[in-house]
C-alpha positions in Angstrom: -3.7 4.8 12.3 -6.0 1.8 12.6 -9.8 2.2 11.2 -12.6 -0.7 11.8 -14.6 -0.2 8.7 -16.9 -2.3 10.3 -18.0 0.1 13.1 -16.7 3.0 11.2 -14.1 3.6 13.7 -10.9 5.1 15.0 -10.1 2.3 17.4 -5.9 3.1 17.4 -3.7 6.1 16.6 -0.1 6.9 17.1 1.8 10.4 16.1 5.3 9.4 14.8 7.7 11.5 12.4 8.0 8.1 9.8 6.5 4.7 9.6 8.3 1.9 11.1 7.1 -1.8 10.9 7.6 -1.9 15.1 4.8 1.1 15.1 2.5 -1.4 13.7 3.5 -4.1 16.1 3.0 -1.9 18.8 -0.5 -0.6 17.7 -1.6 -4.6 17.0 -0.4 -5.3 20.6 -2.5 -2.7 22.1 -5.5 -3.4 19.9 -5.3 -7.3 21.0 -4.4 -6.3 24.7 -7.8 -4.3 24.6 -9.8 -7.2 23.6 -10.0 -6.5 19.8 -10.4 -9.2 17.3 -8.3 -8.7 14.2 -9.4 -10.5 11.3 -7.7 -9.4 8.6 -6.1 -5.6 7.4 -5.9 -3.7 4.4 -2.7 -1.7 4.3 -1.0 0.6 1.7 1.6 -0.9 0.9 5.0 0.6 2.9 7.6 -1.7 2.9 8.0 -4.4 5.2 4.7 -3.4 7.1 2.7 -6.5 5.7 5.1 -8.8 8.5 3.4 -6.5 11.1 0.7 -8.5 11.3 2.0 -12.2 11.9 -1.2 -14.6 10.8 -3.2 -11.8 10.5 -4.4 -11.9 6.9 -3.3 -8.8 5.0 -4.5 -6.9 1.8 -2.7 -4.5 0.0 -4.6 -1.4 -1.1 -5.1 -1.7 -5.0 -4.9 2.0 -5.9 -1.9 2.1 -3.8 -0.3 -0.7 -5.6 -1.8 0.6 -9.3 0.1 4.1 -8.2 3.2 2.6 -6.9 3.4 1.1 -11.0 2.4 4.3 -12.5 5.2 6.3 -10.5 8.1 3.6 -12.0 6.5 3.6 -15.5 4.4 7.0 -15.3 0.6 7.1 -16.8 2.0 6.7 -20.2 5.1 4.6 -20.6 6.7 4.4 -24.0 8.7 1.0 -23.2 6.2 -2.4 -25.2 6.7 -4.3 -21.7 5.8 -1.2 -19.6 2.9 -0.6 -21.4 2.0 -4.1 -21.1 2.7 -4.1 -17.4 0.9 -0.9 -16.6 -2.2 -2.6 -18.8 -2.0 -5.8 -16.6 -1.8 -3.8 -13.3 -4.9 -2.1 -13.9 -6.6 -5.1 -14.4 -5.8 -6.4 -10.8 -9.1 -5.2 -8.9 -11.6 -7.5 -11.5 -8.8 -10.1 -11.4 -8.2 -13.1 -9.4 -5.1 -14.5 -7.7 -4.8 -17.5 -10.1 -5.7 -15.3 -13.6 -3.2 -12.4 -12.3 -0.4 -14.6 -11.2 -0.6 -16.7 -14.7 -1.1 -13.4 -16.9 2.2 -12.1 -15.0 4.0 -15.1 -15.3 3.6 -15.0 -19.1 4.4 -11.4 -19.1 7.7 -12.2 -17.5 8.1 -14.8 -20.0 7.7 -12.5 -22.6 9.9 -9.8 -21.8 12.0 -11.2 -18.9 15.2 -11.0 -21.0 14.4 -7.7 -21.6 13.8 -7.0 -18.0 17.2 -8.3 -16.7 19.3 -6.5 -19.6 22.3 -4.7 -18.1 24.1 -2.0 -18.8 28.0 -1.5 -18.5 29.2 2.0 -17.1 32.5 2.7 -19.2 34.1 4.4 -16.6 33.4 1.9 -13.4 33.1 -1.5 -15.6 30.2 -2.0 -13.1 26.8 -2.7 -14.6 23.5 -1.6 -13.6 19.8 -3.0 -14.9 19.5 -0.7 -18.3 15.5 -1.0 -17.5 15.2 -0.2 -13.8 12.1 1.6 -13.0 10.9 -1.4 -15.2 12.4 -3.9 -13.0 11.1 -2.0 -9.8 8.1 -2.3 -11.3 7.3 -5.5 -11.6 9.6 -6.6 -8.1 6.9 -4.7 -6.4 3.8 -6.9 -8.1 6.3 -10.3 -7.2 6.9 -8.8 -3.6 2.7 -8.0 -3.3 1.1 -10.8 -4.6 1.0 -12.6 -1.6 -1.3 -9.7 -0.5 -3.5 -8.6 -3.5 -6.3 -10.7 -3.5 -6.7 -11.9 0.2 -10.3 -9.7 -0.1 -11.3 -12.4 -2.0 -9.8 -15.3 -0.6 -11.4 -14.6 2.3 -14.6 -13.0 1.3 -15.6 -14.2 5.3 -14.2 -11.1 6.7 -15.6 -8.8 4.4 -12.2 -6.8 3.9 -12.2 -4.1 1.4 -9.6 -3.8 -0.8 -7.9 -0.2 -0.7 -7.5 2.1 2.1 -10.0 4.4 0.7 -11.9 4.3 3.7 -9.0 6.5 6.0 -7.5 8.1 2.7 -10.9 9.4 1.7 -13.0 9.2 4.7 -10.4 10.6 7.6 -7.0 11.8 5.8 -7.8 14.5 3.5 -10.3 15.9 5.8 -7.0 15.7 8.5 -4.2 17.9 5.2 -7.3 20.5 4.9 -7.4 21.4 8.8 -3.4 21.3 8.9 -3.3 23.2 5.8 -6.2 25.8 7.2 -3.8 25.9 10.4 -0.3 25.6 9.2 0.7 28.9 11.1 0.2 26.6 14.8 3.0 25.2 16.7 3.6 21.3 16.6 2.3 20.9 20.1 -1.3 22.8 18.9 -1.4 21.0 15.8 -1.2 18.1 17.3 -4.0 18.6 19.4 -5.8 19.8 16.9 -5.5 16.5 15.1 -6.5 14.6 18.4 -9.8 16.7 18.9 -10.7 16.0 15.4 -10.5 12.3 15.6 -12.2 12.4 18.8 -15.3 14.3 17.0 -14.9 11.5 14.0 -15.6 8.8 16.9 -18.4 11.1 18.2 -20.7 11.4 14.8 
């Protein structure tokens, strides 16, 4: 689903059973084919979605990105380096590109040893990372930064920077009517959905 945030609305919607980066493509297409201007998009993170857009410039949702760490470390890590990571995460939506990417840099110089320790399984003599979630954690802020601060690096398009806008404003109003109509076919609830986004466009 595609939000202006501008104009407060709906402007492209497609029902699908899982996310594909060509679902994107396609929506983009139709969008530009309709005479639509994309200046930049603020995403939530799914993998591979951000090449979607081509030139477009791209955000990544912070609370999506601050979540993404919290479910590879959890809200209280035990782990020096995790708890150092988590701390610096937090930190992104008052940060800048240039600060972040320096205070991450120096995190990784302070525990990237301990990052890339491995672990030897007796049985298999293969070895696995002995701090994966860890690791995870910190590939996702490497693969990301491209994306977190494009808000403001180009404060001209006036981009927010989460998705707060269809998580808050169109989503959870979409899980309470499914939820308060769970009992309807596919075909109905689908409907359903359409009629409501219709009414969204219509306030």
């Amino acid at each position: 689903m595609f939000k202006d945030v501008l104009a407060d609305k709906i402007v492209a919607c497609k029902h699908i059973e899982s996310e594909t980066v060509n679902d994107y493509k396609q929506l983009v297409q139709e969008l530009l084919a309709q005479g639509f201007i994309i200046q930049g998009v603020t995403i939530d993170g799914k993998r591979g979605v951000a090449k979607a857009f081509g030139t477009i410039a791209v955000q990544m949702c912070h609370f999506h990105q601050i979540a993404i760490i919290k479910r590879y470390l959890t809200r209280k890590p035990k782990l020096e380096a995790s708890v150092e990571l988590l701390k610096l995460c937090r930190r992104i939506p008052t940060s800048t590109q240039t600060i972040f990417t320096e205070a991450l840099s120096g995190w990784h110089g302070k525990y990237g040893a301990f990052v890339n320790e491995k672990t030897i399984n007796p049985t298999t003599g293969k070895s696995s990372p002995t701090h994966a979630k860890l690791a995870s954690a910190y590939r996702s802020l490497t693969t990301n930064l491209p994306y977190l601060f494009t808000y403001k690096n180009h404060k001209e398009y006036d981009m927010p920077n989460t998705t707060n806008a269809l998580d808050g404003g169109v989503f959870s109003h979409l899980k309470k009517l499914i939820k308060l109509h769970q009992g309807l076919a596919l075909k109905r609830k689908v409907k359903l959905i359409d009629e409501h986004l219709d009414n969204y466009n219509k306030r």
